[in-house]
C-alpha positions in Angstrom: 35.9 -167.2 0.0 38.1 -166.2 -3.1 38.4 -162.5 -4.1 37.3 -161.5 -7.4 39.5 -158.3 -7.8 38.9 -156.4 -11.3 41.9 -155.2 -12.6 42.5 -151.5 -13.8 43.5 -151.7 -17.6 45.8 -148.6 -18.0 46.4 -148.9 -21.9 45.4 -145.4 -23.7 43.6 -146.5 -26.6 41.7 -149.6 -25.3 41.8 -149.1 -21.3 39.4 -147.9 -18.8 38.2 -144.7 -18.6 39.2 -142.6 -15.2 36.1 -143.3 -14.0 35.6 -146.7 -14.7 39.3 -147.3 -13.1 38.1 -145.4 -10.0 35.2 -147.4 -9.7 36.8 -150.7 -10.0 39.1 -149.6 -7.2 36.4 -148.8 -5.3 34.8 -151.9 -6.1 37.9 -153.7 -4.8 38.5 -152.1 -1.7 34.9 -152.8 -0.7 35.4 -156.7 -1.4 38.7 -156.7 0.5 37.1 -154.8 3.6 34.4 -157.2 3.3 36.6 -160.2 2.9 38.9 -158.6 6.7 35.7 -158.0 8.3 33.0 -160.0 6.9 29.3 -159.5 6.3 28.3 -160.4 9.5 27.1 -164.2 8.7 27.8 -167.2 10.7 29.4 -168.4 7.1 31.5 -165.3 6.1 33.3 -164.2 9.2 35.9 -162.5 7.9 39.8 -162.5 8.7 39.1 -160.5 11.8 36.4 -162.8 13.2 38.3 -166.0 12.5 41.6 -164.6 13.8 39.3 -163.8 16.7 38.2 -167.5 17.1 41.7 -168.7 17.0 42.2 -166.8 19.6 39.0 -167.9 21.4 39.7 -171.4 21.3 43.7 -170.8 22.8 42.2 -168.6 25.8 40.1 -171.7 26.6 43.2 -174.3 26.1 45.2 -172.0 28.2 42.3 -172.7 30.8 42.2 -176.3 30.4 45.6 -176.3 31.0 45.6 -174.5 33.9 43.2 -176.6 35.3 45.5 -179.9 35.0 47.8 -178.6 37.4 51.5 -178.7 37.5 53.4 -182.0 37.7 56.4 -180.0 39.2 54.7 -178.8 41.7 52.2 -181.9 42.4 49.5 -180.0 42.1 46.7 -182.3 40.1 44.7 -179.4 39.2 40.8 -179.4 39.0 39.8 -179.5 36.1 36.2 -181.1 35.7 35.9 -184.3 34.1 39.4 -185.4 35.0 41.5 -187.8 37.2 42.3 -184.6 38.9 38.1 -183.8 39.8 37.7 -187.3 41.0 34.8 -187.5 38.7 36.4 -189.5 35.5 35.2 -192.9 36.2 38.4 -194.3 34.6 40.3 -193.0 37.7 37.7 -192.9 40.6 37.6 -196.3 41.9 39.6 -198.2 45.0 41.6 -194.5 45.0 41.9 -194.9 49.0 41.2 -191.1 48.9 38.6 -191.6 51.9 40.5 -190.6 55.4 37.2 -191.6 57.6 35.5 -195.0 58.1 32.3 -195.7 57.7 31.7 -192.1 56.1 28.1 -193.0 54.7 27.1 -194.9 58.2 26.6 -198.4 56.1 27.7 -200.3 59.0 25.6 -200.2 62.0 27.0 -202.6 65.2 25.1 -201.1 67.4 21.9 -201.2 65.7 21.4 -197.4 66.3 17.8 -196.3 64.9 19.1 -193.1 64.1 18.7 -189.3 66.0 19.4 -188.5 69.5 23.1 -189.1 70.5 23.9 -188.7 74.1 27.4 -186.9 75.4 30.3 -188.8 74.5 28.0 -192.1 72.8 28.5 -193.9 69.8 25.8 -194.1 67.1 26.4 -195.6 63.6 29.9 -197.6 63.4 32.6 -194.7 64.3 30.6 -191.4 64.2 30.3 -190.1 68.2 29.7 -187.3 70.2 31.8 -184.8 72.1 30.6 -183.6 75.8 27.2 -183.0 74.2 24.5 -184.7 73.0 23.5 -184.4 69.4 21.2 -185.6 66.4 22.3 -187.8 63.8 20.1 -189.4 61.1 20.2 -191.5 58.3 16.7 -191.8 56.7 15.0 -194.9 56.1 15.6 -195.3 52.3 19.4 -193.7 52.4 18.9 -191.1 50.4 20.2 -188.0 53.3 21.6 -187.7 56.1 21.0 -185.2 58.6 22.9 -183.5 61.2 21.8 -181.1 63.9 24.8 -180.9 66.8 28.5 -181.9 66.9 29.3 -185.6 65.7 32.5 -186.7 64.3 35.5 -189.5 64.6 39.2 -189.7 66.6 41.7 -190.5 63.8 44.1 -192.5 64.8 47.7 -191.6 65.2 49.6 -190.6 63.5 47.0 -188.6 61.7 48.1 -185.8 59.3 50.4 -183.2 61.1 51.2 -180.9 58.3 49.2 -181.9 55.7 46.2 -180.2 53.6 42.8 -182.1 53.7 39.7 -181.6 52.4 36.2 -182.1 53.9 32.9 -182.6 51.4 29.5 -183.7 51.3 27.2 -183.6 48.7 24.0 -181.2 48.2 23.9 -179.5 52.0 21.0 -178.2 52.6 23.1 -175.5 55.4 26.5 -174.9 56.1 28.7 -177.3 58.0 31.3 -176.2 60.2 34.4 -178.7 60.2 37.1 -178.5 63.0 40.4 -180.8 63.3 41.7 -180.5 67.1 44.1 -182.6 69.3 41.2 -183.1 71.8 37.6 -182.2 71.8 38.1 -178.7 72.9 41.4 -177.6 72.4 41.8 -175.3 68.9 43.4 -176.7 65.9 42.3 -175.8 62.0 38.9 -174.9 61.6 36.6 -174.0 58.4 33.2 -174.0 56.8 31.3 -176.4 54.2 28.7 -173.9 52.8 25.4 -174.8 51.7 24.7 -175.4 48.1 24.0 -177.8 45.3 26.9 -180.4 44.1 29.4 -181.4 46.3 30.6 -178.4 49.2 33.8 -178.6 50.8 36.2 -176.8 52.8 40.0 -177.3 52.4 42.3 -177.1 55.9 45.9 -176.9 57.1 46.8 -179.3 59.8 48.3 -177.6 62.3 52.3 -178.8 62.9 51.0 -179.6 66.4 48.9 -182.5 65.5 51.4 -185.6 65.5 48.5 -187.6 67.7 44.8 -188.4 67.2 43.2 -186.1 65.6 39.9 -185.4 66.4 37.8 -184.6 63.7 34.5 -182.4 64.4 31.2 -181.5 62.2 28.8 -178.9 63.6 25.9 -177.7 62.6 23.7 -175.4 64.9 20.3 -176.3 62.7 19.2 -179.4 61.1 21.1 -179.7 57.7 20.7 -182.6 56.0 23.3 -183.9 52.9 22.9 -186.7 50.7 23.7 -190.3 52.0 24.6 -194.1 51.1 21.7 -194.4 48.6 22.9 -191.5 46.3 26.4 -192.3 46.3 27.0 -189.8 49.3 28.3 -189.4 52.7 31.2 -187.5 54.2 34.7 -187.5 53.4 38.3 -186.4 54.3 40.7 -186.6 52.0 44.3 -185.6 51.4 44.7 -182.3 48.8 43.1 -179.4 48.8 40.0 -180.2 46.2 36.6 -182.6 47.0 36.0 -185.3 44.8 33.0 -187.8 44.2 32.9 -189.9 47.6 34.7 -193.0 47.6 32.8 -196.6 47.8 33.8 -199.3 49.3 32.8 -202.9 49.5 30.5 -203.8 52.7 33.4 -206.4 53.6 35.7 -203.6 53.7 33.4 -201.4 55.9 32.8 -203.6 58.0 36.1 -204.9 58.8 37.5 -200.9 58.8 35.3 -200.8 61.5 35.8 -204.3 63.7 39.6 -203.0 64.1 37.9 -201.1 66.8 34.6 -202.9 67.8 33.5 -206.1 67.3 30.1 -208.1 68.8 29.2 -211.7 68.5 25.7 -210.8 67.9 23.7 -211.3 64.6 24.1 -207.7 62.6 20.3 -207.0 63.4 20.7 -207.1 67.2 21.6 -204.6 69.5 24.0 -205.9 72.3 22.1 -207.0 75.4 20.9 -209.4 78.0 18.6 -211.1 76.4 18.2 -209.6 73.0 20.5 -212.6 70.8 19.7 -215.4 71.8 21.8 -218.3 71.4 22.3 -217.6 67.9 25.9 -216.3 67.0 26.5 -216.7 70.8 30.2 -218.3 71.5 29.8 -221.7 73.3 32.2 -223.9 75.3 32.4 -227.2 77.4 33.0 -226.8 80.9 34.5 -230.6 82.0 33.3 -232.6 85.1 36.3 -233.7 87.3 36.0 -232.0 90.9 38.8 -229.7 90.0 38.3 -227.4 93.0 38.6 -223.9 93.4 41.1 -222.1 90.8 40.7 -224.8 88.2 39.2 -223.3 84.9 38.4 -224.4 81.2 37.7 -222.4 78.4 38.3 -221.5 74.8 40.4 -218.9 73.1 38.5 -217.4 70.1 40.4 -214.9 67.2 38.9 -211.9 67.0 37.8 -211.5 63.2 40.3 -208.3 62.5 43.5 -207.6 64.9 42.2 -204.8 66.9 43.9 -201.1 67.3 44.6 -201.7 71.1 43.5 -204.8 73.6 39.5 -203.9 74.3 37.2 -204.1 77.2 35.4 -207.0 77.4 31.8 -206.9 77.9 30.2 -210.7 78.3 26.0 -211.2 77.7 23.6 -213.9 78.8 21.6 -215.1 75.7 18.7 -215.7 77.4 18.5 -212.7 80.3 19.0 -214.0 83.2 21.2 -211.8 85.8 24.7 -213.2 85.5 26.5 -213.1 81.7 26.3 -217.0 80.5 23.7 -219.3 80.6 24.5 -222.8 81.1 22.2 -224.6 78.3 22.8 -228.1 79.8 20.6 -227.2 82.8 18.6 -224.8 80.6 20.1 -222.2 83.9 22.5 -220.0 85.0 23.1 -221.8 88.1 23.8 -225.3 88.9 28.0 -227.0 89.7 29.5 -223.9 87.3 30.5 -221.6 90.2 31.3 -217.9 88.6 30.2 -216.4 85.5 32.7 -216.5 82.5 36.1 -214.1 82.6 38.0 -212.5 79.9 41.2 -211.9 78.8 42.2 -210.8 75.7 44.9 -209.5 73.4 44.9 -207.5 69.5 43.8 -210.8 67.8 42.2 -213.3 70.3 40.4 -213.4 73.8 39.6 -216.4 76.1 36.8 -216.7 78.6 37.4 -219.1 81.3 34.7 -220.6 83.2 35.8 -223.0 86.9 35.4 -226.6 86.3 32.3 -228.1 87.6 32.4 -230.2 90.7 30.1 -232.9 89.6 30.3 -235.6 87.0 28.2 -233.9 84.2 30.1 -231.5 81.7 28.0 -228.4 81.0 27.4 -226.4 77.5 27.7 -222.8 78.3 27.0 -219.5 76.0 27.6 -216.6 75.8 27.4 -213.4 73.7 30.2 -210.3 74.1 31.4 -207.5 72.7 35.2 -205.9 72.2 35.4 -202.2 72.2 38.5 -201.0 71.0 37.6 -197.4 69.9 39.1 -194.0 70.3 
């Protein structure tokens, strides 16, 4: 606000008094105090308290700017609601941040209905155990996970020698030890996701030493549940040394991530088995009539629906339970003129199954139901 400084008129004969001069002046140093310091109103803060705003307002640029990080130095920063958080939604999609597969347990080969894992077994798509048996949980509406034990996944070589990763979930209810190791046993780099609200994380240093798989481990030695698929959660590994918001992917994608390294024939509802598919999804083939004799063999060559990581085992099913692996739908049997029960052999991107031709005159429908287990 202006100042409205009275003037001392110094002429003898129609000037101010001394004491009217020195009250002016007193006058006008109180206005010009006032007007440095202000009256203490939001609206009259005086020089001081505006200078002290300006000043305000740089501290916290100077913050904002230290949170974007330094371009020289590639460091994004982490400032909140930025590319560099993960959380600006300009920025957070199809980033490829996510090291693991299957990280919120979407896909679900094996049907697994969730809790007890047996040493060294598979559960949801990827996620295993170590030597021990564990407890793994996704609950029915998707909303949390929960561990309670030592789960985790082999990434395949080469991993991340050298590099700085991060480890997150979302909203743990305890902490979460995470370890990165060559095997199952041997050290590595090891750290802690503590519990709390928001998304936890613990940032490691890959050894030097880890130019192979890369065995990543989560431990817990209580129940601790995190949130899962249903609330945008899960667990993640990602390059850098911040968490950000868990990255989605479509259920195509999942799904063939994870049939790089097992694949069934079976509908996605059933568990493999004898007996549990049915014919339906089940790969079927004409054996010819023709008295070919011993060592004489048809079959078809199917593609496997993703090249695999490495040529799998082969595990064959009868449809309908009986005690050998096909069933020969023409005679409603698995016996009759088909002599053995189907081989395999296969390679990255197809298998066949042969089956001897049949010694009579009748050709013969046969079916079967398999898996391919390529995983680490």
């Amino acid at each position: 606000m202006p100042l409205t400084i009275q003037r001392i008129n110094f002429n003898p004969v129609t000037g101010d008094n001394p004491s009217e001069g020195f009250m002016k002046t007193d006058l006008n140093i109180v206005e010009i105090a006032t007007a440095i310091d202000g009256d203490g109103t939001p609206e009259n803060p005086g020089v001081q308290g505006r200078i002290d705003a300006v000043e305000g307002q740089i501290d916290d640029l100077n913050a904002a700017l230290d949170g974007l990080g330094n371009a020289s130095a590639r460091d994004v920063g982490t400032a909140a609601n930025t590319v560099a958080a993960g959380d600006d939604a300009r920025f957070a999609s199809r980033g490829r941040r996510q090291l693991l597969i299957n990280g919120d347990t979407a896909i679900n080969q094996l049907v697994f209905a969730g809790g007890a894992m047996g040493a060294n077994s598979y559960g949801y798509d990827m996620w295993r155990t170590f030597g021990a048996a564990a407890s793994f949980t996704r609950s029915a509406d998707g909303s949390t996970l929960t561990l309670n034990g030592t789960i985790g996944q082999v990434l395949e070589a080469p991993a991340l020698p050298n590099a700085t990763v991060t480890a997150s979930v979302r909203n743990p209810s305890g902490p979460i030890t995470v370890n990165l190791r060559p095997d199952a046993t041997t050290a590595g780099a090891t750290g802690v996701i503590p519990a709390g609200s928001g998304i936890q994380s613990v940032t490691l240093a890959v050894p030097a030493s880890l130019t192979g798989n890369v065995f990543l481990q989560l431990v817990t030695t209580a129940a601790v549940s995190f949130d899962g698929p249903s609330k945008q959660g899960g667990i993640q590994l990602e390059l850098g040394s911040f968490a950000s918001n868990f990255e989605k992917v479509t259920p195509a994608e999942a799904m063939a991530q994870c049939q790089r390294y097992y694949w069934k024939s079976f509908r996605d509802s059933v568990a493999p088995g004898n007996g549990t598919g049915s014919l339906t999804g089940a790969i079927s083939y004409v054996v010819p009539p023709g008295g070919g004799g011993a060592g004489v063999f048809a079959g078809v060559r199917v593609p496997f629906p993703q090249r695999m990581r490495a040529i799998p085992a082969l595990t064959f099913f009868n449809p309908l339970g009986f005690s050998v692996n096909w069933i020969n739908v023409s005679q409603n049997a698995n016996s009759g003129s088909v002599s053995i029960g189907p081989t395999g052999t296969s390679e990255l991107a197809t298998f066949l199954i042969n089956q001897q031709v049949s010694t009579d005159q009748t050709p013969h429908t046969i079916c079967v139901h398999m898996v391919a287990d390529a995983r680490l």
